[in-house]
N, C-alpha and C positions, 0 to 999 in steps of 0.2 A: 645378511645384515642390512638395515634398513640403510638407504640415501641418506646422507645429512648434508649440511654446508653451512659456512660461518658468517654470519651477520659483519657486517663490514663496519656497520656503525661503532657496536659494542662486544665484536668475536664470541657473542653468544652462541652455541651449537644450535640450527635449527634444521626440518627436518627438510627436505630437499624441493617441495613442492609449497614451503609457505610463504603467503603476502604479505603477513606483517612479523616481526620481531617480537616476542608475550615480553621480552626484560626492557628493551629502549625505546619498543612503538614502532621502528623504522617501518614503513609499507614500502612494499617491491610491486612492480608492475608483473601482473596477473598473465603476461602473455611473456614475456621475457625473463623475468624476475628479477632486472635489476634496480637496485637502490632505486626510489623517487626522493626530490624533497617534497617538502609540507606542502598540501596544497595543488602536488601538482596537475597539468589537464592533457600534459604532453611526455611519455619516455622519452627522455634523449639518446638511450640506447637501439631501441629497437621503431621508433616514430611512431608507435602507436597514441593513438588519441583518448581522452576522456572526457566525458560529459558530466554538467554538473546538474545530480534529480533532483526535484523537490521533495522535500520530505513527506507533502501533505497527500500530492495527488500522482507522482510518481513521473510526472512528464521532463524529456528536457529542458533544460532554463541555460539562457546565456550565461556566462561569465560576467560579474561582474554588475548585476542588477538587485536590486532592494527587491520588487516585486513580481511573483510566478505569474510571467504575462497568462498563462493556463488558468490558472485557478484563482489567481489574485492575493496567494500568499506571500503576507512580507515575513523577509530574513529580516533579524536583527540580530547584535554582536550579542546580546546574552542567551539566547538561544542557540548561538553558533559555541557558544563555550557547552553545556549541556550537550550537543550533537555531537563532538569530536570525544566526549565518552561511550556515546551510544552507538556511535556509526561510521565509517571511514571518511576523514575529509578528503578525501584523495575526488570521491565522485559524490559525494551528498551536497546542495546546494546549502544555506545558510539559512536556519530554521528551527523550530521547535519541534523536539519530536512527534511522530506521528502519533496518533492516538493507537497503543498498544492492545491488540487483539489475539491472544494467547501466542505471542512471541511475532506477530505481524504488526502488520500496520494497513487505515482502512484508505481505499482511495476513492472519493465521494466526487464521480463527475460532474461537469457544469455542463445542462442543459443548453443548447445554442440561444434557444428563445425563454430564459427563464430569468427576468429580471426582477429583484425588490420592486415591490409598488408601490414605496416609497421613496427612494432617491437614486432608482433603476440603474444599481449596481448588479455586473452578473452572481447571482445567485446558484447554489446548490438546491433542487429541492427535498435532497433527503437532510440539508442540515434542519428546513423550517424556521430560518431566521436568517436576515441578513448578517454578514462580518462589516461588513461597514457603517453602518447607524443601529444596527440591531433589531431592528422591528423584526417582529413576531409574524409567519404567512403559514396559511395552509399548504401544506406537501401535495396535496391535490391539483387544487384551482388557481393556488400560487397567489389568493387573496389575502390583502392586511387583516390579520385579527390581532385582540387582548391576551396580555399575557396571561389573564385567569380565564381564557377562553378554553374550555374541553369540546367540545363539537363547534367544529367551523359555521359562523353565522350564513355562509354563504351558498357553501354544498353539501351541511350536514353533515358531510368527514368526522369521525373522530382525530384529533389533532395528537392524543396519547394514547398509548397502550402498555399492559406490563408483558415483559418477557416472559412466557409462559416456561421457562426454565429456571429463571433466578428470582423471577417478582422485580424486575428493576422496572421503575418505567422510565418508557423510548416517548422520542416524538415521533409519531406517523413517520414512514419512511423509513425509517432504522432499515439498514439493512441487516448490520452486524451489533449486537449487544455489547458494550464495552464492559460490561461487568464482566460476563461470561464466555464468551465469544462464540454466541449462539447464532446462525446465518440463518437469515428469513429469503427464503428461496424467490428469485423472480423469475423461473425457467424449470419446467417440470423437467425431472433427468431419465423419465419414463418414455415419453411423449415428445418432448422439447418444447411442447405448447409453452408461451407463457401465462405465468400466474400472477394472479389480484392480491394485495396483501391483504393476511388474514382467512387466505383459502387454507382447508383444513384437508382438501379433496379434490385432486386435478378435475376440474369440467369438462375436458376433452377423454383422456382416458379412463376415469374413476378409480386411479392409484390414491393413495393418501400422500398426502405432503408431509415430507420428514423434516423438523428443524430440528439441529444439531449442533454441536461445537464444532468448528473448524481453527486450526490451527491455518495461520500465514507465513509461508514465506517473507522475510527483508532481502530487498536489493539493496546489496554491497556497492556493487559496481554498474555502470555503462559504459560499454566500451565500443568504440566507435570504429569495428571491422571492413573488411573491403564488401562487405554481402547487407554491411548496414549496422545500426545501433543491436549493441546483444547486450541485456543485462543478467547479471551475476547474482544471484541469491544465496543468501543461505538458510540449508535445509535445517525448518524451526526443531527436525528431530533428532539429529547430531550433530547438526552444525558444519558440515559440508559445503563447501559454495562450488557452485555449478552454473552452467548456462540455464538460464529457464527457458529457454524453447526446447529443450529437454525433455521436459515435464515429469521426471522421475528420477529422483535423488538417486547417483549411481553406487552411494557407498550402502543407504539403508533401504533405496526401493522406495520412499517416500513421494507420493504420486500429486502434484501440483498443477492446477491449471495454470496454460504458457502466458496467459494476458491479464489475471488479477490475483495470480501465486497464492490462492486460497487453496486448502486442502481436500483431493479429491478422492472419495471412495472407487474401488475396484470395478465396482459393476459400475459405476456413473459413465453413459456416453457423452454427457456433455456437463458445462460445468453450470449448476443449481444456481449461480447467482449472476455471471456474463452472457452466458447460454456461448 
């Protein structure tokens, strides 16, 4: 007969290994499993720690700040209502959800030296537009252009492209297609060269470039162990949460790269889009 045990909040039977309550929401700490309240970043049962992630880009964020010193996302309170449906408040910081990539979420690094050429906010260059004043930049050369600009006036770049899986179109850069959740590979998985966007044909090896749908991993949790930060995902194919430096969901075998929980094929040595 399978484990159970009783929810303390509302003595709903639940099953012996779960973190939250499905009838009153209570969440249990993931290493001890006792009771948290709302919110919390510390067990008082067992002293383990938790950290609060950004939703956008996945990094630590202190307790207690408006804006992802990382990436420069602001939480605000109506996105934090929206996120405690989506996501565990226990370790998600306060945000809007991420942009949903066939049950993932996408995380869009910020370049050390990549600022708007406008009011030299740090930028993303796969967004191609500031969040802070908005101007329009090539994903390339990181130059201002118009918003009815299609070829960068500066490097020639094409600034759009359509997903050659769904027809949607991206701005230059795309890694991952939000329509679809088709990954435009930056790292051959033959080779491990990396690739130019729009290559159809590793240059080094002369494999073909495969784009695909990849399904994502969500991080649940961060938990702040004695060996360091381990976060929690769950697996987008059963729903499983696991350590991700795992990289293989233990209940269905679902194989995940440890550092951007995108979905990895069998034969892949390395992962198509972090390398």
């Amino acid at each position: 007969m399978k484990e159970t045990r009783t929810c303390p909040t509302c003595h709903t039977h639940l099953e012996a290994d779960a973190e939250i309550c499905p009838e009153c929401e209570q969440e249990f700490c993931p290493v001890c499993l006792a009771a948290l309240a709302d919110s919390a970043t510390r067990c008082d049962a067992c002293g383990v720690e938790f950290d609060l992630v950004c939703p956008e880009c996945e990094e630590i964020v202190p307790a207690n700040v408006n804006v992802c010193p990382t990436c420069g996302f602001v939480f605000d309170e109506e996105a934090a209502e929206e996120m405690e449906v989506t996501t565990s408040p226990v370790s998600v910081a306060l945000g809007a959800a991420a942009p949903a990539v066939v049950g993932g979420t996408v995380a869009r690094p910020f370049h050390e030296d990549a600022r708007c050429p406008t009011c030299e906010a740090p930028v993303s260059l796969e967004d191609g537009f500031c969040r802070e004043c908005g101007q329009a930049f090539c994903t390339r050369c990181n130059q201002a252009v118009d918003d009815e600009d299609e070829v960068c006036p500066h490097c020639g770049a094409d600034l759009f492209f359509d997903c050659p899986l769904c027809d949607f179109e991206l701005t230059a850069g795309t890694e991952i297609c939000p329509n679809c959740g088709a990954l435009f590979p930056n790292y051959c998985t033959h080779c491990r060269q990396p690739l130019q966007h729009g290559d159809v044909i590793c240059l080094y090896c002369e494999e073909p470039v495969t784009i695909m749908q990849r399904k994502s991993a969500r991080v649940v949790h961060a938990i702040r162990m004695a060996e360091g930060m381990v976060q929690i995902v769950a697996c987008p194919a059963c729903g499983e949460q696991f350590n991700a430096g795992i990289s293989t969901c233990p209940n269905c075998s679902f194989r995940l790269c440890p550092n951007c929980q995108i979905h990895l094929e069998p034969e892949e040595a390395i992962c198509p889009r972090c390398g």
